[in-house]
C-alpha positions in Angstrom: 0.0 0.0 0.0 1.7 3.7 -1.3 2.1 6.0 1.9 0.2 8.8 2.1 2.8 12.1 2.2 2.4 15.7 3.2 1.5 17.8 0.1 2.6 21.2 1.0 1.6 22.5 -2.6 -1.5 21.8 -2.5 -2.1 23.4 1.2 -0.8 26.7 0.0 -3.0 25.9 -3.3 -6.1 25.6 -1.4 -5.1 28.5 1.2 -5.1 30.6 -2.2 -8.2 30.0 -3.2 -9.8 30.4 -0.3 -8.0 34.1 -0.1 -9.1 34.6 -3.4 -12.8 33.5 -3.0 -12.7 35.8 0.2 -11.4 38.6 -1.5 -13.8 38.8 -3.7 -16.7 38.3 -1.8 -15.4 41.4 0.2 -15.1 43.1 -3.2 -19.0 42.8 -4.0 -19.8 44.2 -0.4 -22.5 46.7 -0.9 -21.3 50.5 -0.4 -22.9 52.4 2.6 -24.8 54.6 -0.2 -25.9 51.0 -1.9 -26.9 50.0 1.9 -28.9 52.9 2.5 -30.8 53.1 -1.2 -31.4 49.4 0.0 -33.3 50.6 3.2 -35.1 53.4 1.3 -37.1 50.7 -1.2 -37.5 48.5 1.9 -39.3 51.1 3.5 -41.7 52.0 0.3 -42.2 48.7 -0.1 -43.0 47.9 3.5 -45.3 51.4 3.9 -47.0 49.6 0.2 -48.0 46.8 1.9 -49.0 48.7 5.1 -51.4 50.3 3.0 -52.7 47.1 1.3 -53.5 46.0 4.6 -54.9 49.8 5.6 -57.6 49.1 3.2 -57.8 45.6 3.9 -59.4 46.6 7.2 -61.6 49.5 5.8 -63.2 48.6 2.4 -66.1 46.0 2.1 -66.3 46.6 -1.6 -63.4 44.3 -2.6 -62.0 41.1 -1.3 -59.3 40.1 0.8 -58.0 37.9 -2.2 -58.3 41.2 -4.1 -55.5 43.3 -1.9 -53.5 39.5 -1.4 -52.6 39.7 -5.2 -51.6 42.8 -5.7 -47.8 42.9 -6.0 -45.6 45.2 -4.4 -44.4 46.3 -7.7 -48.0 46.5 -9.0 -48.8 49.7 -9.0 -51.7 49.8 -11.8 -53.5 47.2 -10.0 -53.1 49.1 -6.6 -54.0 52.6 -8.3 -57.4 50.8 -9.8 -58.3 49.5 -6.2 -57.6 53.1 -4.9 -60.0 54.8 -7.3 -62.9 52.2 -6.7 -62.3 52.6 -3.1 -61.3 56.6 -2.5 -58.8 55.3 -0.2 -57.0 58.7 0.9 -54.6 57.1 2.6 -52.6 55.9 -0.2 -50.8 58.9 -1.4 -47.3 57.3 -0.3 -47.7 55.1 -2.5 -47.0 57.4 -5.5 -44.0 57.3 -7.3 -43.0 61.0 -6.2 -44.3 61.4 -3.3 -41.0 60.1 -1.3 -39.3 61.7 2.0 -37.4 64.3 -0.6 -37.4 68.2 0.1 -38.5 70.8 -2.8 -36.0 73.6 -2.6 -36.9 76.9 -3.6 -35.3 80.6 -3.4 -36.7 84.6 -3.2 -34.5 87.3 -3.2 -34.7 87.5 0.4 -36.0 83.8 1.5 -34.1 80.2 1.3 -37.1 77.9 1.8 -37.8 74.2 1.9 -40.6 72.1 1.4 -40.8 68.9 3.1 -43.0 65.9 0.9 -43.3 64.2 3.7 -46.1 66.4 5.4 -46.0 69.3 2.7 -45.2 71.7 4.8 -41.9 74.2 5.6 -39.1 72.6 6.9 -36.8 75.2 6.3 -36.8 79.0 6.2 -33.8 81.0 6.2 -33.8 84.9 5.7 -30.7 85.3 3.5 -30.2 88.9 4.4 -29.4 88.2 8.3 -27.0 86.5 10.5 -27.3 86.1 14.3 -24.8 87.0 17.3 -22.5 84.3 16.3 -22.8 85.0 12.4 -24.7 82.2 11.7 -27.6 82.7 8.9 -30.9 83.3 10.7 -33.2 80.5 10.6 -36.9 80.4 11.6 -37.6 76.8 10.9 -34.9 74.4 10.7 -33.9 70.9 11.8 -37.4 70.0 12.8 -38.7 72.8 15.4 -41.9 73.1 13.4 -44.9 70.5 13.3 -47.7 71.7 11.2 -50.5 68.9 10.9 -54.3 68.3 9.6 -56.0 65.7 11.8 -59.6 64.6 10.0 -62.2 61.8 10.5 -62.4 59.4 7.5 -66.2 58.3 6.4 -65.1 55.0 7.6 -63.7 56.2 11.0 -60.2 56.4 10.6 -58.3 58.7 11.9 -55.2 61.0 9.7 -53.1 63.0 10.5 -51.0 65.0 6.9 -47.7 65.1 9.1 -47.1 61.4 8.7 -48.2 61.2 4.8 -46.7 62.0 1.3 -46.7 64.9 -0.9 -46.5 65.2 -4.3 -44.8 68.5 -5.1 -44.9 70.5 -8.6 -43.2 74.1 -9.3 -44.8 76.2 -11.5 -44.3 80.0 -12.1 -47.5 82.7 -12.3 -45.4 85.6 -13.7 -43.1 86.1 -11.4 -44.5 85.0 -8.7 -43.3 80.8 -7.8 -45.8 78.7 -7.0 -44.8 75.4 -4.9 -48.1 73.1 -4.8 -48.1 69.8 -2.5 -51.1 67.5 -3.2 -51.9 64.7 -0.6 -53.3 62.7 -3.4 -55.9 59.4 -3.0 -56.0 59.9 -7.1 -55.4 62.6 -10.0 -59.1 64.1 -9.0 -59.2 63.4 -5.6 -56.4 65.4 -3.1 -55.6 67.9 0.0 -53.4 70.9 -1.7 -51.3 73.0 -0.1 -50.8 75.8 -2.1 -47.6 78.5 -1.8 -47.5 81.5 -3.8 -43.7 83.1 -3.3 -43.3 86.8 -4.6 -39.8 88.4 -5.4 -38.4 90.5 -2.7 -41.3 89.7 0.2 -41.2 87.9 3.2 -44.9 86.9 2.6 -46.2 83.9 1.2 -49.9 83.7 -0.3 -51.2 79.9 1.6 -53.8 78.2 0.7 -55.5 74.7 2.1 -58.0 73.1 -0.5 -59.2 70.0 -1.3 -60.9 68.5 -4.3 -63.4 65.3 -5.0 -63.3 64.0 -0.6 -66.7 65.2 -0.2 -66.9 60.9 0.3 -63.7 60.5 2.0 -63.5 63.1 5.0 -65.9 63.4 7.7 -66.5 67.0 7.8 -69.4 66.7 10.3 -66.6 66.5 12.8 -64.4 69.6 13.9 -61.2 69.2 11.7 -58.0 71.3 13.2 -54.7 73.0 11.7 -51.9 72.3 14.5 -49.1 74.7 14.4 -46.5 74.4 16.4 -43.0 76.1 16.4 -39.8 76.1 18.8 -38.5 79.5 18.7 -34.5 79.3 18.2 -32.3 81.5 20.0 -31.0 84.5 18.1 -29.2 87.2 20.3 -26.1 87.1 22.2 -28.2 87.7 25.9 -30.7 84.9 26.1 -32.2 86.7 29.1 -33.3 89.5 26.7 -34.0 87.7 24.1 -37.0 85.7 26.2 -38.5 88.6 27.7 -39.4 90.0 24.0 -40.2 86.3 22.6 -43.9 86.1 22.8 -47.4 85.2 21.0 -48.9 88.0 20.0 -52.3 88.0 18.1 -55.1 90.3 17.1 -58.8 89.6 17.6 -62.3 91.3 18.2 -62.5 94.6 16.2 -58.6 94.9 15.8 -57.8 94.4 19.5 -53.8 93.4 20.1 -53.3 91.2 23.3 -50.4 88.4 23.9 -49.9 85.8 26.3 -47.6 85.7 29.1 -44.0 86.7 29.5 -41.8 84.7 31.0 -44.2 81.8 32.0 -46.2 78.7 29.9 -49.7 79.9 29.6 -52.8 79.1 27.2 -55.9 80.4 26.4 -58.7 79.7 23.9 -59.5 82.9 22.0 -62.2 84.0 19.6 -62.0 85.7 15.9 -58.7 85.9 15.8 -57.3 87.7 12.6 -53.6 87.1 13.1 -51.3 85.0 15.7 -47.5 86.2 15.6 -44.7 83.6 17.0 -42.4 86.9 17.8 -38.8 85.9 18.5 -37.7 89.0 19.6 -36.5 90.5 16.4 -37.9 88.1 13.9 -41.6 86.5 13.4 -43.5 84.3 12.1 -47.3 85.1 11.2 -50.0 83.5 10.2 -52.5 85.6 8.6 -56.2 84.3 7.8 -58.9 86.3 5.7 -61.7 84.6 7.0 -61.3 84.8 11.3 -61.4 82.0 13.5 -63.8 82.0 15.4 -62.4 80.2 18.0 -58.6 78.8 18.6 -56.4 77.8 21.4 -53.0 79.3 21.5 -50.2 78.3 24.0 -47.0 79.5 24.9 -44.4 77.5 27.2 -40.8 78.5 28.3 -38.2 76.7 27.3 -35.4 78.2 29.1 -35.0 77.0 32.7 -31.9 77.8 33.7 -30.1 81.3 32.3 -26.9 80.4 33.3 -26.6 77.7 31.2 -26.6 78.2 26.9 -29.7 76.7 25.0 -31.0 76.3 21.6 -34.7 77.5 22.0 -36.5 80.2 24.3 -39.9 79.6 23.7 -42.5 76.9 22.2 -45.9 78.2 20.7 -48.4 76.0 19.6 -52.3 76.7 18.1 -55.4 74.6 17.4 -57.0 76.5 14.5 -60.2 75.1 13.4 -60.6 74.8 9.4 -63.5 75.1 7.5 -64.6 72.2 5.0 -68.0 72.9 3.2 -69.6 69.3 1.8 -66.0 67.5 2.6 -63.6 70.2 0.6 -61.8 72.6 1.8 -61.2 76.3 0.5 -58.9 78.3 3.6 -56.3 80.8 2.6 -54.3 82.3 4.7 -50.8 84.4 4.3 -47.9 83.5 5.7 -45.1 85.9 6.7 -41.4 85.3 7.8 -39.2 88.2 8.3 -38.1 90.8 10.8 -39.6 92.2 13.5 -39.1 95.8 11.8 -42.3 98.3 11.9 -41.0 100.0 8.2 -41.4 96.1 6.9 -44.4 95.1 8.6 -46.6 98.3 7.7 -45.8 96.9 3.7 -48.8 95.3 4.7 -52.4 95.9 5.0 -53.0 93.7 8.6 -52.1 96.1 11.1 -48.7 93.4 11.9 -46.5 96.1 12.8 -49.0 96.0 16.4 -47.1 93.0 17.3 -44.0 94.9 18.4 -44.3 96.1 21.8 -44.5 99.6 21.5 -46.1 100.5 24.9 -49.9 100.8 25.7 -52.0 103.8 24.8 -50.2 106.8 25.0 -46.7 105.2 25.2 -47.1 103.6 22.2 -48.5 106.6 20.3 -45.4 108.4 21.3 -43.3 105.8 20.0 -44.9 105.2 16.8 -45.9 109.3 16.6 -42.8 111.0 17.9 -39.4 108.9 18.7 -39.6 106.1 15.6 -39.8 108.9 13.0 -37.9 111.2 14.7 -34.6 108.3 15.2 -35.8 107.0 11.2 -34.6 110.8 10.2 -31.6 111.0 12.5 -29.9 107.2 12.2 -30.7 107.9 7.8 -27.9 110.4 7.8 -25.8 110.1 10.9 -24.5 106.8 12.6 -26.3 105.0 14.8 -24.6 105.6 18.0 -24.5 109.4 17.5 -28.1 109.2 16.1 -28.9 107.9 19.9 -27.2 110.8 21.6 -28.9 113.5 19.0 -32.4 112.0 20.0 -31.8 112.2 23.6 -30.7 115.8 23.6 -33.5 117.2 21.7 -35.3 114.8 23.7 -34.4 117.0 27.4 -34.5 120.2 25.5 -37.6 119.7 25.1 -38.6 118.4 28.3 -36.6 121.5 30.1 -39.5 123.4 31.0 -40.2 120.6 33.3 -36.9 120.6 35.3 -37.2 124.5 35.4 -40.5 124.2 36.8 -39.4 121.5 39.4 -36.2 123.6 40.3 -38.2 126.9 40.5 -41.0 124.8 42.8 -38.3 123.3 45.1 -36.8 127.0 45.0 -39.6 128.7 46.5 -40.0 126.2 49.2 -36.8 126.6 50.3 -37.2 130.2 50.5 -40.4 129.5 53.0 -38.7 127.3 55.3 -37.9 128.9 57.9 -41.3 130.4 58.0 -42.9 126.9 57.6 -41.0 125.4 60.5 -42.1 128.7 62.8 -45.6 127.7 61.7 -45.1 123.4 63.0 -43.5 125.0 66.0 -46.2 126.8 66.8 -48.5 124.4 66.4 -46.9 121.8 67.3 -49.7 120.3 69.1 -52.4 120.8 67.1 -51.5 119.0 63.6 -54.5 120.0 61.5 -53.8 123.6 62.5 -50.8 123.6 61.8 -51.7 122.0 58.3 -54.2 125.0 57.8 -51.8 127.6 57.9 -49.2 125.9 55.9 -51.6 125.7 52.9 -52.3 129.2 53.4 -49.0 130.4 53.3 -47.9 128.6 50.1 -51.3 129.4 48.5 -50.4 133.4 49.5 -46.4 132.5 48.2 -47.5 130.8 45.1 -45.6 128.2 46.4 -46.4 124.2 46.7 -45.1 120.6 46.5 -47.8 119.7 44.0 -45.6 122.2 41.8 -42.8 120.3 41.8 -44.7 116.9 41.2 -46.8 117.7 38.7 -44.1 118.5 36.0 -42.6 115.3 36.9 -45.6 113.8 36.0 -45.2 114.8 32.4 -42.0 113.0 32.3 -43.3 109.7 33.3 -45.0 109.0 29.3 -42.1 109.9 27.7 -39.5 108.2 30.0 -41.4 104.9 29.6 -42.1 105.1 25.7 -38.5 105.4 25.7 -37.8 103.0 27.9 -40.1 100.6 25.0 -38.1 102.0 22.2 -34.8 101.2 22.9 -35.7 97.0 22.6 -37.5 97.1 19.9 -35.8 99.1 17.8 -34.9 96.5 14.8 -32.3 99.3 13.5 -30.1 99.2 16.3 -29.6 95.4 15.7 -25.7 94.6 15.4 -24.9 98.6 14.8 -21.6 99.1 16.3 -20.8 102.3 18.6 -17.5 102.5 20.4 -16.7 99.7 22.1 -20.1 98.0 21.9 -20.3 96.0 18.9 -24.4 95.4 19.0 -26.4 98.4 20.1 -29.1 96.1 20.4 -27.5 93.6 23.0 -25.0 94.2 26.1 -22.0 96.0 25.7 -19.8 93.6 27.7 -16.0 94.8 28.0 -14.9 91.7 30.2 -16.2 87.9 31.3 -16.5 86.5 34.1 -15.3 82.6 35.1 -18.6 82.4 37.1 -22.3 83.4 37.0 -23.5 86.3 39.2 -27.1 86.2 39.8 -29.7 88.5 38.2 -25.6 90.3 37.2 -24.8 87.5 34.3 -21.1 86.5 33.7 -20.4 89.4 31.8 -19.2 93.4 32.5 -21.2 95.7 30.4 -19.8 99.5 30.7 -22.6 101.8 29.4 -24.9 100.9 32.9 -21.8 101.5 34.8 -21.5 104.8 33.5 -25.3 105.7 33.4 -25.2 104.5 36.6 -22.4 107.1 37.8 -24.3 109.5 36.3 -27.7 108.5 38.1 -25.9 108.8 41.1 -24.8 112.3 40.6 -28.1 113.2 39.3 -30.0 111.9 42.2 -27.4 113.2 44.4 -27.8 117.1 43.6 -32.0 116.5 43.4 -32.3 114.8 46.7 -30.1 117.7 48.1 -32.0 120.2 46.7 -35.7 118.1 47.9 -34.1 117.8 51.3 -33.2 121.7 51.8 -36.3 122.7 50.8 -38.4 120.1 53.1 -39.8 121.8 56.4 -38.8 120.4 59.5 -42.0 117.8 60.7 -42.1 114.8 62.6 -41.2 111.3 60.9 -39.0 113.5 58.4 -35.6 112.2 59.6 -37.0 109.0 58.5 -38.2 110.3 55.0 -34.7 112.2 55.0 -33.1 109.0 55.2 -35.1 107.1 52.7 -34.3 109.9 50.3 -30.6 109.2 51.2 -30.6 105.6 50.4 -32.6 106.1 47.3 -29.3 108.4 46.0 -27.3 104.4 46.3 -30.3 102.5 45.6 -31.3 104.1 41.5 -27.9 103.4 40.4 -27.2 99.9 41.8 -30.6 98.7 40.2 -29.5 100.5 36.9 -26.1 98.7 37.6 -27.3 95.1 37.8 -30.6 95.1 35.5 -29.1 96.6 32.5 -26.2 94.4 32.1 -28.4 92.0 29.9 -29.8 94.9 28.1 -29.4 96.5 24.8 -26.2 99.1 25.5 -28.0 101.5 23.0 -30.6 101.8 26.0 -27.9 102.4 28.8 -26.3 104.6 26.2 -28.9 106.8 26.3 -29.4 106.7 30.0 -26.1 107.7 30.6 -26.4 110.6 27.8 -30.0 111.9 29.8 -28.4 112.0 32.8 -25.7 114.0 32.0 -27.8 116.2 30.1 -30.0 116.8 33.1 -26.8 117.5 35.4 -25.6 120.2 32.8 -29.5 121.8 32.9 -29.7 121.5 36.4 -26.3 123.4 37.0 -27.6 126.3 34.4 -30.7 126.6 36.1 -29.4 127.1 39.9 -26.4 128.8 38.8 -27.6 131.3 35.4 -31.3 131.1 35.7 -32.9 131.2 39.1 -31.9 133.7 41.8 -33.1 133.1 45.2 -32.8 136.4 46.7 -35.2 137.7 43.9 -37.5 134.7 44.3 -37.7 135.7 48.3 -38.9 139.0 47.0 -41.5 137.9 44.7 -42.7 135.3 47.4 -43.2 138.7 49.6 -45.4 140.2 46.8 -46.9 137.7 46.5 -48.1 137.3 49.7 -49.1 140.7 50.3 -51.5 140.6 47.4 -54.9 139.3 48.1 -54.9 135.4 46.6 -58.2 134.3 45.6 -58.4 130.1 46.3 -59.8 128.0 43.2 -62.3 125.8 43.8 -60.6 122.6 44.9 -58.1 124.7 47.5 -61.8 126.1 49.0 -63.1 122.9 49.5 -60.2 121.7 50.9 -59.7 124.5 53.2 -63.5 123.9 53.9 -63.1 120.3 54.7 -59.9 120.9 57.1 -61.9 123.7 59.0 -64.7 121.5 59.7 -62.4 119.2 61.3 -60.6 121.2 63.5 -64.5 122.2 64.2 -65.2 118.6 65.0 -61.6 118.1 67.1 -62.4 121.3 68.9 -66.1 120.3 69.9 -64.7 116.7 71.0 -62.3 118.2 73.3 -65.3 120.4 75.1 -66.9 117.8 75.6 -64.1 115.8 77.5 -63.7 118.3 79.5 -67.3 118.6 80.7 
């Protein structure tokens, strides 16, 4: 028998083939592209057969051996079965309507359509960049969920979020048009229609539906659901979130909003327009027919300051739609942009009401007085130096009122002494002693109402201002000095750590309006303290007033580190102003030896007492009638 030997040739023969074999296996190994095309047709094949089995459950026109032979691939058979039936679900199933995106461009917009849900899922304003230069975005990356929820006539329930669009572009002049049909056949679909215009931030949107007077359930209340995630935009995110905010008209042009800084919802009635404001940029939805009623809700996203975040605020509405025998007709208009009142008054619906300008009179001042007036100023000068040109017309203007406060705290000063001889004298008997005060300033032309009153006048246009500054779309990223952003904080140093209700940040316009607040306050309070008379509990007022002179500046110290620097800027200007005016008036203007003398003639002439001084010398008479009868009595 032949011994068997060792064949080391054919080892290494068989170890190459097997090397070989392997290597070309690995050679035919799909790419990850190939892997995920693979996954795509899985999917439209699996949501193909979903659909089979869809109207498997809900038809009792055709057989379950009808569905069981229609192939995947079959999609004449399938489209035959769909007509017979009206199935509406089965719009996935066409050809186009895949999870793409339709991409389309205005001169000002980069938008994208999404098939899946025919809605936005991108809008871009091509003109703007945030704090960190980043193009702004309204809707991106999935914040927005816009959805129809209907009845079927058999009782199913669909929601246009989870279903395919088919999309066509067409032009109508030079207007784009960008239609997505939900379609259960070529007669029978839910359209959403998007008219673009060149140059416009609004977008002509329509909701209509053709041939589903069978299909829907219109008997039943069907809803639009809007919601949105607003994204963060400015450099403080503090700020930022206190002007983020629903704001909508309703009833006879009426503007309200919901809360501020916390959730909140309410179900409102003929509503025109709802505004998702992020601060400086919006989103609007604009209908032509009101609805008559809708539930809006706003929640906070933003729970801790301290720490950086993607969104400030979510908004969300339930807008009922109107169907008329199972089709739709709803147009609305839809408007992404900024939050700018020369852009939003382009358009007849009243939108530029959504910027906080101040109630009633505050906001007429605004809209009347300081946006026209900083319009003329910032068109020809920069934007910083427009600021400081408002605010010293501004006190120019208002100078009449410090004079008249300054003249007022004069003349009490002057009567004094005369004022204290008169508490002195009646020290124990208050009302008395009250009585002849009056009288003497009445006879002086002298009073503290005087000196209040022109203050007064100060308050509307302080407050109006105190509204412009922060919604002022202009001043958004205008450099001034060392601010680069007049619309956001000023910060000339960080901090490692977080100081609370401070920030982590040194902003230098507050600490110099503050300075100036303090040296303001400081000569005022002087001046209100030497011309108060000498009364019981005034060393306590006196020392109120004292700790007011600290207290101003530190609160304008701390709050306005987060705020826009073109707001401290002009702070910090009005106060200086007021300093300068103030030193004119005591030193140039008023003279107190000649106001003594006028106070002197004026009390020597006989003073006739309006109506309101007579009854209230009247009413105080009558009680020190009534004290003086009480204290007969205990006596007797």
């Amino acid at each position: 028998m032949e011994e068997k030997k060792f064949d080391l040739n054919s080892i290494i023969g068989f170890v190459l083939i097997f090397g070989i074999l392997l290597y070309m296996m690995w050679q035919q190994k799909p790419t990850p592209e190939e892997l995920e095309e693979q996954e795509k047709q899985a999917q439209i094949e699996a949501d193909k057969k979903e659909d089979v089995e869809t109207a498997k459950d809900s038809t009792k026109v055709t057989t379950a051996e009808d569905f069981s032979a229609v192939q995947p691939g079959d999609s004449t058979r399938l489209a035959d079965l769909k007509n017979k039936l009206g199935a509406f679900a089965y719009s996935s199933t066409l050809p186009s309507a895949t999870d793409a995106y339709t991409t389309v461009q205005t001169d000002v917009l980069d938008l994208k359509f999404s098939n899946k849900g025919g809605f936005l899922s991108e809008v871009v304003l091509k003109e703007f960049v945030d704090y960190d230069s980043i193009p702004i975005a309204l809707i991106q990356d999935g914040n927005t969920s816009f959805n129809i929820n209907f009845q079927t006539s058999d009782n199913r329930i669909l929601n246009t979020e989870d279903k395919y669009f088919q999309p066509t572009v067409t032009k109508n002049g030079e207007n784009t048009v960008v239609s997505m049909r939900f379609k259960a056949s070529e007669s029978q679909f839910l359209e959403y229609r998007y008219e673009l215009k060149p140059d416009n931030y609004m977008i002509d949107f329509s909701i209509r539906s053709e041939g589903l007077s069978n299909v829907i359930n219109s008997s039943q209340e069907i809803n639009l659901d809007w919601s949105l995630k607003a994204f963060r935009h400015d450099q403080s995110i503090t700020y930022e979130n206190r002007y983020t905010r629903l704001t909508y008209m309703h009833e006879e042009d009426k503007i309200d909003k919901l809360a501020q800084m916390s959730d909140d919802e309410e179900l409102i009635t003929d509503a025109r327009w709802l505004s998702y404001r992020q601060h400086f940029f919006s989103s609007i939805l604009v209908t032509d027919k009101p609805f008559k009623n809708a539930t809006i809700a706003t929640k906070d996203l933003v729970q801790d300051e301290e720490v950086d975040t993607v969104f400030t605020k979510e908004f969300s509405s339930k807008l009922p739609l109107t169907f008329t025998n199972g089709d739709a007709n709803n147009n609305f208009q839809l408007y992404f942009g900024p939050t700018d009142s020369k852009v939003l008054k382009q358009y007849d619906y009243d939108l530029e009401e959504s910027i906080p300008f101040g109630w009633g009179i505050f906001g007429w001042i605004n809209k009347a007085l300081f946006i026209p007036l900083f319009a003329f100023l910032s068109g020809f000068l920069p934007y910083g130096i427009a600021i400081i040109v408002m605010t010293v017309l501004i006190k120019l203007m208002m100078s009449f009122v410090q004079y008249k406060q300054f003249l007022s705290q004069a003349k009490m000063k002057v009567l004094k002494p005369e004022l204290d001889a008169i508490r002195a004298k009646y020290k124990d008997n208050k009302m008395k002693a009250q009585q002849e005060t009056m009288a003497l300033q009445n006879k002086a032309g002298a009073s503290p109402l005087a000196g209040c009153l022109p203050g007064l006048i100060q308050l509307p246009v302080f407050y109006a201002l105190f509204m412009f500054f922060p919604t002022a779309f202009d001043l958004r990223q205008k450099s001034f000095l060392w601010a680069d952003d007049l619309s956001s904080y000023d910060a000339i140093a960080e901090l490692p750590f977080n100081i609370p209700f401070y920030g982590d940040h040194v902003s230098l316009f507050p600490i110099l309006a503050a300075i100036a607040i303090f040296f303001y306050m400081k000569m005022t309070t002087g001046q209100q303290m030497a011309s108060q008379p000498t009364q019981e509990g005034m060393p306590d007022m006196s020392k109120m007033m004292k700790y007011m002179i600290y207290f101003s500046p530190i609160l304008m110290l701390v709050f306005f580190n987060q705020y826009a620097s073109g707001l401290s800027l002009y702070y910090f200007i009005s106060n200086l102003i007021s300093i300068g005016i103030m030193l004119v008036i005591k030193n140039y203007i008023l003279d107190e030896d000649k106001i003594h003398a006028q106070i002197q003639v004026n009390k020597a002439k006989p003073k006739k007492q309006n109506k309101f001084q007579k009854r209230m010398a009247d009413m105080m008479e009558q009680a020190e009638q009534q004290k003086q009868a009480q204290q007969k009595r205990k006596k007797k």
